[in-house]
BAKOL-218561 format. One line per 8 residues: number of its first residue (from 1); their letters; for each residue y, z negated, x of C-alpha. Coordinates in nm, 4 decimals. Example, Ala and Ser with C-alpha at 12.3 -4.5 7.8 and 13.67 -1.06 7.14 Angstrom:
2
1 = AS = -0.4500/-0.7800/1.2300  -0.1060/-0.7140/1.3670
//
This chain:
541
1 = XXXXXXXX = -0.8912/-0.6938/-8.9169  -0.7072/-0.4687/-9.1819  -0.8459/-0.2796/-9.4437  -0.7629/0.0874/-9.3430  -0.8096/0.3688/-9.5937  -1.1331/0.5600/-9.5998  -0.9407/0.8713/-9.6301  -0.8666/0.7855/-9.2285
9 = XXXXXXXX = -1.2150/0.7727/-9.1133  -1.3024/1.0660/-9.3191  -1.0516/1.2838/-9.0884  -1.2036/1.0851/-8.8273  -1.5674/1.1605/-8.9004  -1.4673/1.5200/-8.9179  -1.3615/1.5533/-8.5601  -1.6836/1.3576/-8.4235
17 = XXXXXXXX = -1.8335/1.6112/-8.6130  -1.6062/1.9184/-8.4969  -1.8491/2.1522/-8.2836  -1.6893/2.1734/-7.9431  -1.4269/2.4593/-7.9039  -1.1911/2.6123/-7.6963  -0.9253/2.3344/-7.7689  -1.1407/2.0365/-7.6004
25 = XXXXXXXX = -1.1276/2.2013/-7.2822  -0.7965/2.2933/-7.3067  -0.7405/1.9574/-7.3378  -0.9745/1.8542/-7.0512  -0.7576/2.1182/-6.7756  -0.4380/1.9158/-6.8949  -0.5756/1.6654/-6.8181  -0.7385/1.6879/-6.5893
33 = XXXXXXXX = -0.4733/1.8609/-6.3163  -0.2998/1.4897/-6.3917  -0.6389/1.3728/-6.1992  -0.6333/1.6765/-5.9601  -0.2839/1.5779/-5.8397  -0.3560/1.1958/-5.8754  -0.6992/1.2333/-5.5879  -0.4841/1.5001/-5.4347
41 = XXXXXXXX = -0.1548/1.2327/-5.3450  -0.3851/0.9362/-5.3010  -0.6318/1.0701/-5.0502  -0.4077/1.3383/-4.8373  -0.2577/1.0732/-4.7230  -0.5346/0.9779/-4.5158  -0.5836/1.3151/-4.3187  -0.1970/1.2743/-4.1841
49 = XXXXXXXX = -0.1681/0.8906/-4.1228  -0.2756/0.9949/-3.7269  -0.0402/1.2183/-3.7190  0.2460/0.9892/-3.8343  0.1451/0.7508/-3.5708  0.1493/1.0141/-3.2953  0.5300/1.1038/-3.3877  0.6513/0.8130/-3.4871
57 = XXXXXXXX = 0.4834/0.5137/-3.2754  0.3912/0.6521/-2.9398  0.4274/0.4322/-2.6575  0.3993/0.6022/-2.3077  0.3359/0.2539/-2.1413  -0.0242/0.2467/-2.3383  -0.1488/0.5488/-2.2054  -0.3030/0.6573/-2.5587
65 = XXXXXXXX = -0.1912/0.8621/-2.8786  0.0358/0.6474/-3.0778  -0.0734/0.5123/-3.3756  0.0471/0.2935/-3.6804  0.0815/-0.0195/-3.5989  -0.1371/-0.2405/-3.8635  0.1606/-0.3720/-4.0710  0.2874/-0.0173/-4.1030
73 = XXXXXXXX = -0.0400/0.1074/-4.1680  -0.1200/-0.1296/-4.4631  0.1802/0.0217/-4.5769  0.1301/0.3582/-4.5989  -0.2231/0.3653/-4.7224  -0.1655/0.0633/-4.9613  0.1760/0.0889/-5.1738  0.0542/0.4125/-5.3802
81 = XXXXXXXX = -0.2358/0.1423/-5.4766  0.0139/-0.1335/-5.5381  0.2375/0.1219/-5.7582  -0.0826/0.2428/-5.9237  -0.1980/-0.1043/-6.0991  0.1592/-0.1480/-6.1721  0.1677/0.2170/-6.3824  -0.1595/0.1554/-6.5158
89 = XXXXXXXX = -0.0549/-0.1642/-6.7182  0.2719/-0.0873/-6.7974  0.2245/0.3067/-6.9147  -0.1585/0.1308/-7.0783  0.0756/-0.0853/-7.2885  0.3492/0.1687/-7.3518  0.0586/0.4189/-7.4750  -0.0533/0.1846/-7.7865
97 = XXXXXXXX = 0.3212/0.0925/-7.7920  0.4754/0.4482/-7.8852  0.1994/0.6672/-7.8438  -0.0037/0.8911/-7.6083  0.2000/1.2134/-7.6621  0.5404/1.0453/-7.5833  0.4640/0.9020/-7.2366  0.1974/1.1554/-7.1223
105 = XXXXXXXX = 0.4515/1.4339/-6.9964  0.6378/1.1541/-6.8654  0.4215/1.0465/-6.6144  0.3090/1.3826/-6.4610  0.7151/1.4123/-6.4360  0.6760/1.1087/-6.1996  0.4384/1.2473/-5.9979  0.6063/1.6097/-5.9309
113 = XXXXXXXX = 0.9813/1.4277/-5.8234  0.7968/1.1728/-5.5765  0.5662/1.3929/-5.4674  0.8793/1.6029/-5.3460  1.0408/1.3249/-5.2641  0.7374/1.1854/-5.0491  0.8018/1.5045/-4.8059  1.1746/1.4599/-4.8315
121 = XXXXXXXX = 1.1616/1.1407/-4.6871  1.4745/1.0997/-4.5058  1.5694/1.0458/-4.1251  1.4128/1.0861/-3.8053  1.3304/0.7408/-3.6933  1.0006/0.5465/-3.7750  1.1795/0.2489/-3.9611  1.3646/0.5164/-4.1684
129 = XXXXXXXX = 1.1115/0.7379/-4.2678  0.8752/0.5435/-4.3246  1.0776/0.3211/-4.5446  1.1795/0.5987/-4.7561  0.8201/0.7636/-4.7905  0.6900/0.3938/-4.9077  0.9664/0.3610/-5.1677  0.8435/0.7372/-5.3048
137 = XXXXXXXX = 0.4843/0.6249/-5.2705  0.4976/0.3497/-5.4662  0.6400/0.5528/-5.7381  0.3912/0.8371/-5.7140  0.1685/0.5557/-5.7399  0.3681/0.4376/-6.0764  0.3183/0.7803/-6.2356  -0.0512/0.8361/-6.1062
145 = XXXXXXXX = -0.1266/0.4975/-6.2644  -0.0201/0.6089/-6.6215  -0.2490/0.8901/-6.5859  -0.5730/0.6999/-6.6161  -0.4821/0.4674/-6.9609  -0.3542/0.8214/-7.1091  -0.5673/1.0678/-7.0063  -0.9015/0.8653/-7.0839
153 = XXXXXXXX = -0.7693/0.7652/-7.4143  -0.6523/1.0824/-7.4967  -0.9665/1.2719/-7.4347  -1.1600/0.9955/-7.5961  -0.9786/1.0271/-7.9323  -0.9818/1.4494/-7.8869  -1.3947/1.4673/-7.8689  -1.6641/1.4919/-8.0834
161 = XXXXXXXX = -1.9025/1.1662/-8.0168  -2.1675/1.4319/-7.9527  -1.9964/1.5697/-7.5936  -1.7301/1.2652/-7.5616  -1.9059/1.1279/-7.2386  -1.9262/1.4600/-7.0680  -1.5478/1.5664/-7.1712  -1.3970/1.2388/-7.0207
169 = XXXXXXXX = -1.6052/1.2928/-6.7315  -1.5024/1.5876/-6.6899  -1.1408/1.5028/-6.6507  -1.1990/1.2645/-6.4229  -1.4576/1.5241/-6.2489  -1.1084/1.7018/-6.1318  -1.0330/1.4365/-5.8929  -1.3167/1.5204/-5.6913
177 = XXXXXXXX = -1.1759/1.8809/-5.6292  -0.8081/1.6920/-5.5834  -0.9974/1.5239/-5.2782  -1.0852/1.8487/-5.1670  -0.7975/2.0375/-5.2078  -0.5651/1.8115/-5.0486  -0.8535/1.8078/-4.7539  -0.8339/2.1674/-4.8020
185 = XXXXXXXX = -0.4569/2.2271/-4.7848  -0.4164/1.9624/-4.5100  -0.6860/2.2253/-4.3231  -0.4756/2.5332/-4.3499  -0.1295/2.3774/-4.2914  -0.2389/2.1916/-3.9628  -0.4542/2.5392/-3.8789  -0.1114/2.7656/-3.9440
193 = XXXXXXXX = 0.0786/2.5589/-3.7296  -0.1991/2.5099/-3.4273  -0.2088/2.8775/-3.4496  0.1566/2.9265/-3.4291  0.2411/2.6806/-3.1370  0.0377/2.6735/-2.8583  0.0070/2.2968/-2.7975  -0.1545/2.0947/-2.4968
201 = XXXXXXXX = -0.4225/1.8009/-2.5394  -0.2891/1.4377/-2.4881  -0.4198/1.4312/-2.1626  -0.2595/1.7423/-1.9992  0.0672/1.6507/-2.1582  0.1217/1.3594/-2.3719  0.4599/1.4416/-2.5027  0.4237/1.7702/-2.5675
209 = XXXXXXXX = 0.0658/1.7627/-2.7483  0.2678/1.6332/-3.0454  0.5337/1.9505/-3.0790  0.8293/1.8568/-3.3025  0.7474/2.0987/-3.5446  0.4451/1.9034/-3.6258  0.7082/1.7057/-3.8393  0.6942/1.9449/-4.1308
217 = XXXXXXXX = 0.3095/1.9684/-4.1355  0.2778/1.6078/-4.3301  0.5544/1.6823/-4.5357  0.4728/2.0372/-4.6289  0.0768/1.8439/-4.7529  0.2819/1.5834/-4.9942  0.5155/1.8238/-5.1310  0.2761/2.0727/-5.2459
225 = XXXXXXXX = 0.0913/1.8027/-5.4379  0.3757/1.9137/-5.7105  0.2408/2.2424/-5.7413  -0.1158/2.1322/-6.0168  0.1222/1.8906/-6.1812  0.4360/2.1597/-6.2168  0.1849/2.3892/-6.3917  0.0234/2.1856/-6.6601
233 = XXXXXXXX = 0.3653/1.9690/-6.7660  0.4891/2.2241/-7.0390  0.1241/2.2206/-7.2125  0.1312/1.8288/-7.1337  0.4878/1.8228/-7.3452  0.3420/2.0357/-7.6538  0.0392/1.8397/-7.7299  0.0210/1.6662/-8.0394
241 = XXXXXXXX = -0.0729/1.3174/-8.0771  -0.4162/1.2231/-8.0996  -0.5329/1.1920/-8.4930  -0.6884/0.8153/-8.4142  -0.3124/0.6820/-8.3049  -0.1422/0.8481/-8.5762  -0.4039/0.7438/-8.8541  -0.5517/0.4280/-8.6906
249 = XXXXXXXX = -0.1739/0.2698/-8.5465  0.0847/0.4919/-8.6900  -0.0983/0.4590/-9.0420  -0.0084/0.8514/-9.1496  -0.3487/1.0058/-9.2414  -0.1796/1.3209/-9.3228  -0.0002/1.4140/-9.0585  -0.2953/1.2850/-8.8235
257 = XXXXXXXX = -0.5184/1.5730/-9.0398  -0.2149/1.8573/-9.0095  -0.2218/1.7885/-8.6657  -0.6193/1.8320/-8.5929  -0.6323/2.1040/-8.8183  -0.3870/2.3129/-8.6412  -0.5305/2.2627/-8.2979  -0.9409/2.1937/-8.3535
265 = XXXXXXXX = -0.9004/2.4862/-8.6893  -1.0995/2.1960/-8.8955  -0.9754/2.1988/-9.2590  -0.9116/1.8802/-9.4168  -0.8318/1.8797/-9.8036  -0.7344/1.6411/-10.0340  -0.5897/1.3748/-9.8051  -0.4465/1.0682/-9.8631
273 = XXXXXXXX = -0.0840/1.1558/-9.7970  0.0306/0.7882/-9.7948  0.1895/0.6983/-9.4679  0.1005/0.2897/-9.5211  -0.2353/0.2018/-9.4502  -0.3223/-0.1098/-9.7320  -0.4006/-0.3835/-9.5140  -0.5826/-0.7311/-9.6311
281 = XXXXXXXX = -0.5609/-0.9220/-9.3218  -0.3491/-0.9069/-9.0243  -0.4749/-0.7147/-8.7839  -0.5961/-0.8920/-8.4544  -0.4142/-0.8786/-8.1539  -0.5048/-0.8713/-7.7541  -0.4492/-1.2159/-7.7019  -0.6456/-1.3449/-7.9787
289 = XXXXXXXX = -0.9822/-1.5191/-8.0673  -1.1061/-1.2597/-8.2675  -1.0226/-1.0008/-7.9566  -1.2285/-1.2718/-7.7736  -1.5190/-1.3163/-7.9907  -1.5671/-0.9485/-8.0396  -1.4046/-0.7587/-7.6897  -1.3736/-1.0251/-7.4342
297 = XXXXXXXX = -1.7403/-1.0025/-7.2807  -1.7108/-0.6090/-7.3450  -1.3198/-0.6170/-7.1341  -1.4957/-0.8371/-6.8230  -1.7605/-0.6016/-6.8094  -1.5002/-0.3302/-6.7760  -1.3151/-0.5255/-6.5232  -1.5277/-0.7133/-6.3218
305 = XXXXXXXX = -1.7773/-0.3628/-6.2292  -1.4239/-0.1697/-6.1802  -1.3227/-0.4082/-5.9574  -1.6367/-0.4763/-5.7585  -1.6731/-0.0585/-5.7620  -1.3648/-0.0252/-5.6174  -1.3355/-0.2319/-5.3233  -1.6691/-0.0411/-5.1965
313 = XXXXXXXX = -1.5445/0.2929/-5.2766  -1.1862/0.2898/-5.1066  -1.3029/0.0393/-4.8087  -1.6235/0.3465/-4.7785  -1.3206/0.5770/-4.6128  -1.2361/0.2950/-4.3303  -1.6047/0.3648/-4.1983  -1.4916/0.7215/-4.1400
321 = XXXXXXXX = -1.3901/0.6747/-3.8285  -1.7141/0.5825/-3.6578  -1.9220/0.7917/-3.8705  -1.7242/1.1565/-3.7631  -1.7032/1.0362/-3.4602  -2.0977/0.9567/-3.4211  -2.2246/1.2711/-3.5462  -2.0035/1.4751/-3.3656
329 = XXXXXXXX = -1.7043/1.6040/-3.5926  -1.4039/1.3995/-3.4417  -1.3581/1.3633/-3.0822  -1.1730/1.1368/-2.9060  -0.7814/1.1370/-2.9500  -0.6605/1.1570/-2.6263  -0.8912/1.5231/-2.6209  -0.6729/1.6949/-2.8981
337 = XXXXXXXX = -0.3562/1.7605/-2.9695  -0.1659/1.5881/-3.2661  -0.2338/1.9694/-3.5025  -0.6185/2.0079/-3.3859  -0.6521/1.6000/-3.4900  -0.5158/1.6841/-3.8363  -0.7257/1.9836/-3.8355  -1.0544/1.7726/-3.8053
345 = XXXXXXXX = -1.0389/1.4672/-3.9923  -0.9289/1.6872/-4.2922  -1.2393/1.9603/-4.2156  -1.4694/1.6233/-4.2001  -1.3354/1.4981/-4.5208  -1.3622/1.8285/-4.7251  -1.7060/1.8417/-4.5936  -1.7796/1.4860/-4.7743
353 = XXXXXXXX = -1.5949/1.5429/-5.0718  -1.7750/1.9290/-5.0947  -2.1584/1.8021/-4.9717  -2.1038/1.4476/-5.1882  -1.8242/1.3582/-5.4078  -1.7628/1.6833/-5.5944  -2.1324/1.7128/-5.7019  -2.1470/1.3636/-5.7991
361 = XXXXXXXX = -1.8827/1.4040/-6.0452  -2.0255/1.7209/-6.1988  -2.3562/1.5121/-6.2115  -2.2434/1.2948/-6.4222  -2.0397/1.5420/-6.6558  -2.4551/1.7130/-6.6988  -2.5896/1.3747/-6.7904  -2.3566/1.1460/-6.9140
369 = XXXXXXXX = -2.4626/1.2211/-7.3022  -2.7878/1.2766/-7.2343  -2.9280/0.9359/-6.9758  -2.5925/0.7336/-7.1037  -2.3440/0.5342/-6.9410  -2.4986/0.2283/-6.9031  -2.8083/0.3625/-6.7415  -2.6109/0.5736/-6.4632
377 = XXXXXXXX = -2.3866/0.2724/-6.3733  -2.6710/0.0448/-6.3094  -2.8397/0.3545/-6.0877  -2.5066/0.4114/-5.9291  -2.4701/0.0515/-5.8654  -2.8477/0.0191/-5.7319  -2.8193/0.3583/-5.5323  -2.4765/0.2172/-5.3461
385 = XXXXXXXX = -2.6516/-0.1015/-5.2765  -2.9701/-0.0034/-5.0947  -2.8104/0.3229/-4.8736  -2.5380/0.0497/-4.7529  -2.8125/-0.2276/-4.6531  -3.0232/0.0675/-4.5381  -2.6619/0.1591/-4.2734  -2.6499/-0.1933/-4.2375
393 = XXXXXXXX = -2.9673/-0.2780/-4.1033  -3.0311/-0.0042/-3.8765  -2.6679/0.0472/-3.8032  -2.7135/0.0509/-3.4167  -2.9955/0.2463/-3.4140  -2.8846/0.5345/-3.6226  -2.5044/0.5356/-3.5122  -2.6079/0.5233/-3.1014
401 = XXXXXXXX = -2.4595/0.3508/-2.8543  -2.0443/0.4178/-2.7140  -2.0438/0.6540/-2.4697  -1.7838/0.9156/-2.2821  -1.8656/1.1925/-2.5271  -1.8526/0.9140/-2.8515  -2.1873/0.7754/-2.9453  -2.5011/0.9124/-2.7751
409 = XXXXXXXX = -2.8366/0.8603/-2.8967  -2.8824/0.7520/-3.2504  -2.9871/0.9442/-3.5813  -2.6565/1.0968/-3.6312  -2.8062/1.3183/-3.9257  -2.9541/1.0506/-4.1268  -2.6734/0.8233/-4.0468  -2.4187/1.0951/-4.2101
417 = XXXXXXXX = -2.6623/1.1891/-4.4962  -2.7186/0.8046/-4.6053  -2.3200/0.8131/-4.6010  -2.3015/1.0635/-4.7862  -2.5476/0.9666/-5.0502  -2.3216/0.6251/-5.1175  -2.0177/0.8380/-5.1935  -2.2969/1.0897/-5.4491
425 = XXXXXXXX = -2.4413/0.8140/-5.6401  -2.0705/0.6041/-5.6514  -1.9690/0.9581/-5.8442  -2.3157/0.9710/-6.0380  -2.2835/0.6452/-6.1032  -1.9783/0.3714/-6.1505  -1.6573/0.5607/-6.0546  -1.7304/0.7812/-6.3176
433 = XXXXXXXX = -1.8513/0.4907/-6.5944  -1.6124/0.2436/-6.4990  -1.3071/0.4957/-6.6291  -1.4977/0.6650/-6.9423  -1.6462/0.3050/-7.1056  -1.3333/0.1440/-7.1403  -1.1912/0.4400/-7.3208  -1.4622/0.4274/-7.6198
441 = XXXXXXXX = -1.5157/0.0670/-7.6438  -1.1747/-0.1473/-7.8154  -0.9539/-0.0351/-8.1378  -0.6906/0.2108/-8.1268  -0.4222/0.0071/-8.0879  -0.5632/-0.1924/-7.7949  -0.7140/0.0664/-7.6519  -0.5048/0.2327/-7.3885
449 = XXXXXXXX = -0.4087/-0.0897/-7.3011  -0.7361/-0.2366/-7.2549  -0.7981/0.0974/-7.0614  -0.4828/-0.0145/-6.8388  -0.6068/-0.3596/-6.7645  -0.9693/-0.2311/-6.6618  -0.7857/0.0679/-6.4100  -0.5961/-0.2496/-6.2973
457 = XXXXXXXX = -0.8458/-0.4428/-6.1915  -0.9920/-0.1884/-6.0181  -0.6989/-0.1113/-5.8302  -0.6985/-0.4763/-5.7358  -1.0284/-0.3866/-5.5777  -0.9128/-0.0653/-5.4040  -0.6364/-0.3196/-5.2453  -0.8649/-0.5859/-5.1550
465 = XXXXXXXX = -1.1188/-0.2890/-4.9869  -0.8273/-0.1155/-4.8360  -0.6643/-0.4084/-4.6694  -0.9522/-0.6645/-4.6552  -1.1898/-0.4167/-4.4830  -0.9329/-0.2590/-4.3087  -0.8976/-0.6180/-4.0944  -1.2925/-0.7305/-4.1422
473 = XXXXXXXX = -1.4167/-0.3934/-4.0004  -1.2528/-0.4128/-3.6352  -1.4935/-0.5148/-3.3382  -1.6108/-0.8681/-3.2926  -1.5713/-0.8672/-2.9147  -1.1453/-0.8605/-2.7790  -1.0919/-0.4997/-2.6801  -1.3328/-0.3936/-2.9511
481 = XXXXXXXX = -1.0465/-0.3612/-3.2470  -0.7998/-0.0956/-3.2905  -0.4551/-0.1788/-3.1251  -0.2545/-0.4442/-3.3011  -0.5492/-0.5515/-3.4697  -0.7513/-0.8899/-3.4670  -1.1274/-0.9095/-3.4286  -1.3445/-0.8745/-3.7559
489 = XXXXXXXX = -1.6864/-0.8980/-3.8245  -1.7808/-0.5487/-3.7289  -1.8861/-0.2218/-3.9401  -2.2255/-0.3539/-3.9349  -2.1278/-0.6714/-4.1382  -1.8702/-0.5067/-4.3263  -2.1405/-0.2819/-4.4656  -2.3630/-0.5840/-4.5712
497 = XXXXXXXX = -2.0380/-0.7506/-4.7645  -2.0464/-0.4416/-4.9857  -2.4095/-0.4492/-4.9969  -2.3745/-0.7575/-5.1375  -2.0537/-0.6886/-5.3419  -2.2499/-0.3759/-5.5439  -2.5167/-0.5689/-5.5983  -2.2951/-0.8144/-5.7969
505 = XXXXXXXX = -2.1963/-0.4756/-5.9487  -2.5043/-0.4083/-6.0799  -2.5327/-0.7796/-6.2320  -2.2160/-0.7351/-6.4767  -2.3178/-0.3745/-6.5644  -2.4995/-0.5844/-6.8072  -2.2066/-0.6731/-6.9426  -2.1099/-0.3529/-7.0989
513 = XXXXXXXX = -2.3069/-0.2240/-7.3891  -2.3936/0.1733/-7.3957  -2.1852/0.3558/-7.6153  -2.3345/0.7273/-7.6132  -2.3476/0.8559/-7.9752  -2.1381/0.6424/-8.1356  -1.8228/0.7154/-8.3209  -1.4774/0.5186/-8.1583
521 = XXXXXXXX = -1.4954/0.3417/-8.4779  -1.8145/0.1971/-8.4914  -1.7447/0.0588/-8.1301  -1.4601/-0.0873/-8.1825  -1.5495/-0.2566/-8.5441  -1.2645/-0.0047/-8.7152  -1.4610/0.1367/-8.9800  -1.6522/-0.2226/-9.1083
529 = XXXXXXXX = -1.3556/-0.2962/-9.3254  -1.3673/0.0687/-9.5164  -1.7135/0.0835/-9.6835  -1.6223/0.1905/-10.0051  -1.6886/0.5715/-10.0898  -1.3681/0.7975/-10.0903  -1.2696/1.1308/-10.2964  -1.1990/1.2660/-10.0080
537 = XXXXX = -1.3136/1.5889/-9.9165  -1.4055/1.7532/-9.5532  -1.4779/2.1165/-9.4776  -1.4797/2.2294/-9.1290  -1.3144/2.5873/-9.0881
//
């Protein structure tokens, strides 16, 4: 590893020192509307996929709603994931590559034109709208993928190693209001509309309970998931680069100090003003054995719990279905129009997000510095484990058995709270770990790219729960799945696979070594080579 000047860590030590002020959360609303928009565009487009089915795929010869068939369906709901492993390696690498400042507008760019572009999708067939909404998908995707590399690594090399934890958290915290405001936005659109047009139930009038205006309620949801992203791009555009990249990778420790000091008012005097770090050994690369001896159990911990978080987490929203519809909050389709359906799965899913996944997030942000990351992963990873076995096990019993009305009988409360309590303790827990650890753990110039390859692989699981699940979760018995679907191995089964899958979780959490209180440096081996004392001298303003 090279020898890097001392005068470098000594603007380094200053910011891990640097009380928190008004800058770091600055820094964390930048970011974090990049996460807003990112939960927003990757989770509306659950509360409309009914709707696209009813205008695009009914079938008056089946007597029921249409509904995407399951080729169509994979899709929709699974080429914003594809895009969004793609963007996170590629923008991961590009961030070491030229930096974190000179991509970072760039991607929120992305988002805004496909997000527009998502509700412009052309035509007024199936084949052609749907085609064209995949195509922007997939590049929304691209974009929202860049955002995780960036903004992690970004906030990581911002904070003080005091309040890192909560401040990455914290960004990532804004997805869980992203998942509510696109639940809430999908709520008032679909309610505006229902209001405006007085529209039948399916089985008064099957045509007309899907009105043709309904067309612009889906497309008026994606477009205004450019609004968060519009608003944050200029402040995106004049950040400077973080002080780590330009001292640590761009080897110029003044400009990294003129830089901090103008935004973080920390006074740094005396600096090196070289711009060439002296170097005694070539520094090591990804695809090295020293990356291997020191990093490689540390990047498949990062991986391997991502990925094994993941497929739980996104497969947890294919068990929506059964659960609103058990306690109560989703009737059956044929007994609503296409605006009132709309209207309710989005109500049900703000309800989760509000009730379970928001708090979870902000539960972390409180605790993160204080219990540290490795012991709220393995809770997270425990928690997920037993409330799935415990909806496993007495699946029947609390769910109820079919009847006219949905599912009578049952313990529809504690069947809806145990639900709930996966998605709070996945937020208190993992999905908030598994993006914050990789972000403090390699060198500089690795680490947005390590950061990519962990977001990856945990795409890789959202694709395998999305798609794998999607299939495995239909009924066992013909006439039990969804149309156009084979049989599976039921909910009750499916929820005992990812049982078993976060208990495997919880294994390779012990993988990944805690890093609260520590400086970037000292993780990542930086500062070992630059023992030597320095005249270099550090006031804070």
């Amino acid at each position: 590893m090279g020898t890097t000047d001392p005068s470098s860590f000594e603007v380094l030590g200053a910011l891990d020192r640097a009380k928190t002020q008004w800058y770091h959360f600055t820094t964390i609303v930048i970011a974090g509307m990049g996460f807003f928009t990112d939960a927003y565009d990757l989770f509306c487009i659950s509360t409309v996929t009914k709707l696209l089915g009813r205008l695009y795929y009914y079938d008056p010869s089946t007597g029921k709603p249409g509904s995407l068939p399951p080729n169509v369906s994979a899709a929709v709901n699974g080429v914003a994931l594809c895009g969004t492993l793609c963007g996170q390696l590629f923008f991961g690498w590009l961030g070491d590559k030229l930096g974190r400042k000179k991509v970072y507008g760039y991607t929120l760019l992305l988002m805004i034109i496909t997000s527009i572009g998502s509700g412009l999708s052309f035509g007024n067939s199936a084949k052609g709208v749907i085609s064209t909404l995949c195509f922007f998908r997939f590049w929304l995707g691209f974009g929202i993928g860049g955002d995780y590399p960036l903004s992690a690594t970004i906030m990581s090399e911002y904070a003080n190693k005091k309040t890192r934890g909560a401040f990455i958290a914290a960004v990532f915290a804004m997805q869980g209001f992203g998942i509510l405001g696109g639940a809430t936005v999908s709520i008032v659109v679909s309610a505006a509309f229902r209001n405006a047009f007085d529209t039948p139930i399916f089985t008064v009038d099957p045509v007309g309970s899907t009105p043709p205006q309904a067309d612009y309620v889906w497309r008026i949801i994606f477009m205004l998931g450019a609004l968060p992203a519009a608003c944050t791009f200029y402040y995106r555009m004049k950040m400077p680069e973080t002080a780590r990249y330009t001292a640590l990778v761009a080897h110029n420790n003044k400009r990294a100090a003129l830089d901090m000091g103008r935004v973080l008012q920390v006074d740094f005097t005396n600096i090196n003003e070289s711009n060439t770090l002296t170097t005694t050994k070539q520094e090591y690369g990804l695809f090295t054995t020293q990356f291997a001896k020191r990093h490689g159990l540390q990047l498949l911990g990062t991986t391997s719990t991502w990925f094994l978080l993941d497929i739980a987490f996104y497969s947890q929203n294919l068990f929506q279905k059964d659960i609103f519809t058990a306690i109560g909050w989703l009737p059956s389709a044929k007994s609503m129009n296409a605006l009132e359906e709309v209207f309710r799965i989005s109500r049900a899913q703000a309800l989760i997000a509000l009730c379970s996944t928001v708090p979870g997030y902000w539960f972390t942000v409180a605790f993160i510095d204080i219990v540290g990351r490795w012991i709220i992963q393995l809770m997270g990873f425990f928690f997920m484990t037993l409330f799935m076995l415990i909806l496993a096990l007495d699946y029947y019993p609390l769910r109820g058995q079919a009847c006219p009305k949905g599912f009578c009988g049952g313990n529809h409360i504690t069947f809806v709270v145990l639900y709930a309590f996966t998605f709070f303790f996945a937020n208190f827990g993992p999905n908030a770990t598994t993006f914050i650890v990789p972000a403090e753990l390699f060198p500089a110039r690795l680490r947005s790219t390590c950061h990519g390859i962990s977001a990856a692989c945990g795409k890789a699981g959202a694709i395998v729960g999305a798609f794998g699940f999607l299939y495995a979760a239909q009924g066992q018995h013909p006439g039990e799945p969804d149309p156009g679907y084979p049989t599976g191995i039921g909910v009750k089964n499916s929820f005992i696979g990812l049982a078993v899958i976060n208990g495997i979780g919880f294994l390779m959490t012990f993988l990944v070594p805690e890093t609260k209180g520590r400086s970037l440096e000292d993780l990542s081996g930086e500062n070992e080579a630059a023992k030597e004392p320095s005249n270099t001298t550090v006031q804070s303003a």
